[in-house]
Backbone as JSON Lines, residues from 0, in Angstrom:
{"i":0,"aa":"X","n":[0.84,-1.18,0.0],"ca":[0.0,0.0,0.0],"c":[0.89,1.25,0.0]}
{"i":1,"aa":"X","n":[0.72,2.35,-0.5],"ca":[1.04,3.48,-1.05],"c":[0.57,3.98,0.56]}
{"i":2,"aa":"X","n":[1.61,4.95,0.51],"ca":[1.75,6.29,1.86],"c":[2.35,7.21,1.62]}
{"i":3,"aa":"X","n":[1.84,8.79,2.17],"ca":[2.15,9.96,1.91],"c":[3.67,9.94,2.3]}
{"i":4,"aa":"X","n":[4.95,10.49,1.71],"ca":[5.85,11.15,1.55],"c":[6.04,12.04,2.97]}
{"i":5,"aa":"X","n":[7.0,12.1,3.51],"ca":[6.97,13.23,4.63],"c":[6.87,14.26,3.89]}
{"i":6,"aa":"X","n":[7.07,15.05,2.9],"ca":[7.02,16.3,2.27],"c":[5.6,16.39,1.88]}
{"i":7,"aa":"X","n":[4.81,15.2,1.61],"ca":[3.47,15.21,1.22],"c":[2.61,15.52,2.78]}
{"i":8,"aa":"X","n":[2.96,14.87,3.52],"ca":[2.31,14.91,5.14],"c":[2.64,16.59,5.37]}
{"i":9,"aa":"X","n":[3.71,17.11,5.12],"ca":[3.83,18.49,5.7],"c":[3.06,19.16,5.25]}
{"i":10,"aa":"X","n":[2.91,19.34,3.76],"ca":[2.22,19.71,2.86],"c":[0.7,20.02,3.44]}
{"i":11,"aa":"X","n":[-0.15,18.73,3.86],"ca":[-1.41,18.7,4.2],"c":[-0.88,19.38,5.84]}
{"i":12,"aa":"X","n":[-0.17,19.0,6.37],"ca":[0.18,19.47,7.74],"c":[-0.14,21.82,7.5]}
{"i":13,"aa":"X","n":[0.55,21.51,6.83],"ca":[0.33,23.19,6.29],"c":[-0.41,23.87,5.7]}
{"i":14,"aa":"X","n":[-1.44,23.19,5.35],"ca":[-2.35,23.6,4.56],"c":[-3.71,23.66,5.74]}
{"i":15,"aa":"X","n":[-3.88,22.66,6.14],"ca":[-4.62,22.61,7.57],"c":[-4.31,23.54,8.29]}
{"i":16,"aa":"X","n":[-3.29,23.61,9.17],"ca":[-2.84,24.36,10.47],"c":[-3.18,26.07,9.54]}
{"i":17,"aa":"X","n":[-2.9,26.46,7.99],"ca":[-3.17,27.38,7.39],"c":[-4.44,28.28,7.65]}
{"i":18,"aa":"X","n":[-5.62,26.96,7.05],"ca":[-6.97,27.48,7.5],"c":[-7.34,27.5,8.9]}
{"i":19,"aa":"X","n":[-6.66,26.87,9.93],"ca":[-7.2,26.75,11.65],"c":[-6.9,28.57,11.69]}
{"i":20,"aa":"X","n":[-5.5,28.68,11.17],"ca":[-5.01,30.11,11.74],"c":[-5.52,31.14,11.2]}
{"i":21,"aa":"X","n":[-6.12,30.93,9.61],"ca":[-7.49,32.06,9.31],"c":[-8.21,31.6,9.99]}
{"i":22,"aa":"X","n":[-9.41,31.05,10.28],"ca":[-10.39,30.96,11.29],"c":[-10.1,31.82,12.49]}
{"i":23,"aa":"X","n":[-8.89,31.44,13.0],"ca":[-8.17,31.92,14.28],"c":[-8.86,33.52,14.45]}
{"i":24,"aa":"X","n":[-8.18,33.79,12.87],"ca":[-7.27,35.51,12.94],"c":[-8.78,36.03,12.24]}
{"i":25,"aa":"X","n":[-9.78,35.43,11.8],"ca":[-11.32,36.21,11.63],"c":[-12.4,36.45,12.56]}
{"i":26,"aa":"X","n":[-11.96,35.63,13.88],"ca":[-12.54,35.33,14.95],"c":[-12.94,36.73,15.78]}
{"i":27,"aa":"X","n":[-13.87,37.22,16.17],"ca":[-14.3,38.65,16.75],"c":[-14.67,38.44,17.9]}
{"i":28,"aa":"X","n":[-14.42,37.38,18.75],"ca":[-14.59,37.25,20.04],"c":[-13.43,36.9,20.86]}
{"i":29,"aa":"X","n":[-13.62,37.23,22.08],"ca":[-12.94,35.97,23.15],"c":[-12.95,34.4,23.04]}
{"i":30,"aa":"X","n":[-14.08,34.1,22.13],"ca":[-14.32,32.54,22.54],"c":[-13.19,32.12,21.56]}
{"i":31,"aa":"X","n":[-13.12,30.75,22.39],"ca":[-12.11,30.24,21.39],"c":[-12.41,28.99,20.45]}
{"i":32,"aa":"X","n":[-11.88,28.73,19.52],"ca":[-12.18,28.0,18.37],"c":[-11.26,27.06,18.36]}
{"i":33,"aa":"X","n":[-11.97,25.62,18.94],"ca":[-10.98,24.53,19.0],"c":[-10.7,23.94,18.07]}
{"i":34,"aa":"X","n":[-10.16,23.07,17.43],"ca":[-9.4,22.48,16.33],"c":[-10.79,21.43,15.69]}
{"i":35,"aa":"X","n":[-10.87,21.5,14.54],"ca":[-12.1,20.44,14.21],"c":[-11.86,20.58,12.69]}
{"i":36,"aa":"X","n":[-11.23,19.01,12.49],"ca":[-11.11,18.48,11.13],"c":[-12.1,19.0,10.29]}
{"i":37,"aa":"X","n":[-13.43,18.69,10.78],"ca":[-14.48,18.75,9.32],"c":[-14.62,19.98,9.06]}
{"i":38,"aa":"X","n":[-14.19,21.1,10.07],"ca":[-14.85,22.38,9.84],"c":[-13.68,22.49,8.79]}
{"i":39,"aa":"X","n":[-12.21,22.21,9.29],"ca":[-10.8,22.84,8.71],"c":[-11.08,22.2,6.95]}
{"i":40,"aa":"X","n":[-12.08,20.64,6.99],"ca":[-12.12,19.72,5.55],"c":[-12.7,20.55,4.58]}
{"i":41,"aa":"X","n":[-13.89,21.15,5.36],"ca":[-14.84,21.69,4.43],"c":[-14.45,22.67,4.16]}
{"i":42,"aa":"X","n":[-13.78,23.57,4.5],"ca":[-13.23,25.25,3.94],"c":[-12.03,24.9,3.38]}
{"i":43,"aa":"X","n":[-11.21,23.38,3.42],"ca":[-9.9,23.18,2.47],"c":[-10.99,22.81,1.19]}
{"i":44,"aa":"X","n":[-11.96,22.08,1.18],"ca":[-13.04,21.4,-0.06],"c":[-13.08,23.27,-0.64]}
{"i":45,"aa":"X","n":[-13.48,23.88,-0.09],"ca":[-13.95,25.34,-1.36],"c":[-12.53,25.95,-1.66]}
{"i":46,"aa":"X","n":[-11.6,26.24,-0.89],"ca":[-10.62,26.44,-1.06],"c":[-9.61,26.21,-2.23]}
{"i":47,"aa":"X","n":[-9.92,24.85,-2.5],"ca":[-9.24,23.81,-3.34],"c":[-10.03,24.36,-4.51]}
{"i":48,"aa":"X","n":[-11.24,24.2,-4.67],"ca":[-12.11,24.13,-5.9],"c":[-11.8,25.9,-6.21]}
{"i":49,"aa":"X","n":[-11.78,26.44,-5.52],"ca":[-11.32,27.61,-6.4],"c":[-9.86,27.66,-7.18]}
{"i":50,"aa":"X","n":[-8.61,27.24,-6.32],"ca":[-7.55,27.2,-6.49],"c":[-7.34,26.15,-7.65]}
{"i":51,"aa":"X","n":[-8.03,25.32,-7.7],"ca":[-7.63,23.61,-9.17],"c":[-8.3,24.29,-9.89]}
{"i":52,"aa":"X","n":[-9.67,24.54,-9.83],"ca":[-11.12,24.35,-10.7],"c":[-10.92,25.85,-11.36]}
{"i":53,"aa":"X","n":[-11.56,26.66,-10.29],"ca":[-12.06,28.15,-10.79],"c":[-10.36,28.87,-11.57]}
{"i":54,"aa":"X","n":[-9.69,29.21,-10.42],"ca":[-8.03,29.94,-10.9],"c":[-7.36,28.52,-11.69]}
{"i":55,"aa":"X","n":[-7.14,28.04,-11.66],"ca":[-6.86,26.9,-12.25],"c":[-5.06,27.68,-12.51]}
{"i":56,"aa":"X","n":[-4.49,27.04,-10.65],"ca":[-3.33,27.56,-10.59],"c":[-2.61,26.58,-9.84]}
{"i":57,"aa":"X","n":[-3.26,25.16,-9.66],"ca":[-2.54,24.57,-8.95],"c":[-3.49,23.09,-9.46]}
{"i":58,"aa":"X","n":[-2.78,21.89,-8.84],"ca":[-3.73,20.59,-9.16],"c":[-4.09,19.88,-7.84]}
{"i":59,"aa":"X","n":[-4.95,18.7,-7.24],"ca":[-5.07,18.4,-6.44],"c":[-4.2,18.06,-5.38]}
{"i":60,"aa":"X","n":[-3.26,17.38,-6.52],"ca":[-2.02,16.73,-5.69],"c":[-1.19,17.5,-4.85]}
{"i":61,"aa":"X","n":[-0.99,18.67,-5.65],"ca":[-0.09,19.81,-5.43],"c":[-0.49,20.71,-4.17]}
{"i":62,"aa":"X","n":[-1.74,21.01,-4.46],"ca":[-2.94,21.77,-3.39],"c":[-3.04,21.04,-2.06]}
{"i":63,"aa":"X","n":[-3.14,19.37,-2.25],"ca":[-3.55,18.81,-0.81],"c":[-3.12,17.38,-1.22]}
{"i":64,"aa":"X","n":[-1.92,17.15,-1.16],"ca":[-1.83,15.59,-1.56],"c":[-2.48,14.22,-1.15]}
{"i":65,"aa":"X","n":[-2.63,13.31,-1.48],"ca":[-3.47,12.1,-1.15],"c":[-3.26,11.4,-1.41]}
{"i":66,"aa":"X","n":[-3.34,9.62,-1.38],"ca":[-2.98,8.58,-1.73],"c":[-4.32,7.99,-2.18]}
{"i":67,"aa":"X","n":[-4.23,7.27,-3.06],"ca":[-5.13,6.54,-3.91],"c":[-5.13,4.9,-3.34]}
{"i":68,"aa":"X","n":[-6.47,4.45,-2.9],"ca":[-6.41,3.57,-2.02],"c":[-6.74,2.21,-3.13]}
């Protein structure tokens, strides 16, 4: 079986921790905003589709790498 690359893991490592820290830095309160995959999945999902699809400036792999199961 096929596995991400440490350069591929950082990759998604950085791209994640990316959007936690916008969320972070749009945040207008005190409260705080704990870490949650699906919220960080779903704003990398529009993110992506603008960046591959719409600007068409980058490719999936490149944007958020993955292994093909």
């Amino acid at each position: 079986m096929k596995e991400l690359t440490d350069k591929q893991i950082k990759r998604q490592d950085f791209v994640d921790n990316a959007i936690f820290n916008l969320i972070k830095s749009l945040n207008t309160t005190d409260k705080a905003i704990n870490w949650d995959i699906e919220m960080i999945g779903d704003i990398r999902d529009v993110i992506a589709e603008w960046m591959i699809e719409r600007l068409k400036i980058t490719d999936e792999q490149n944007f958020y790498p993955w292994v093909e199961e």
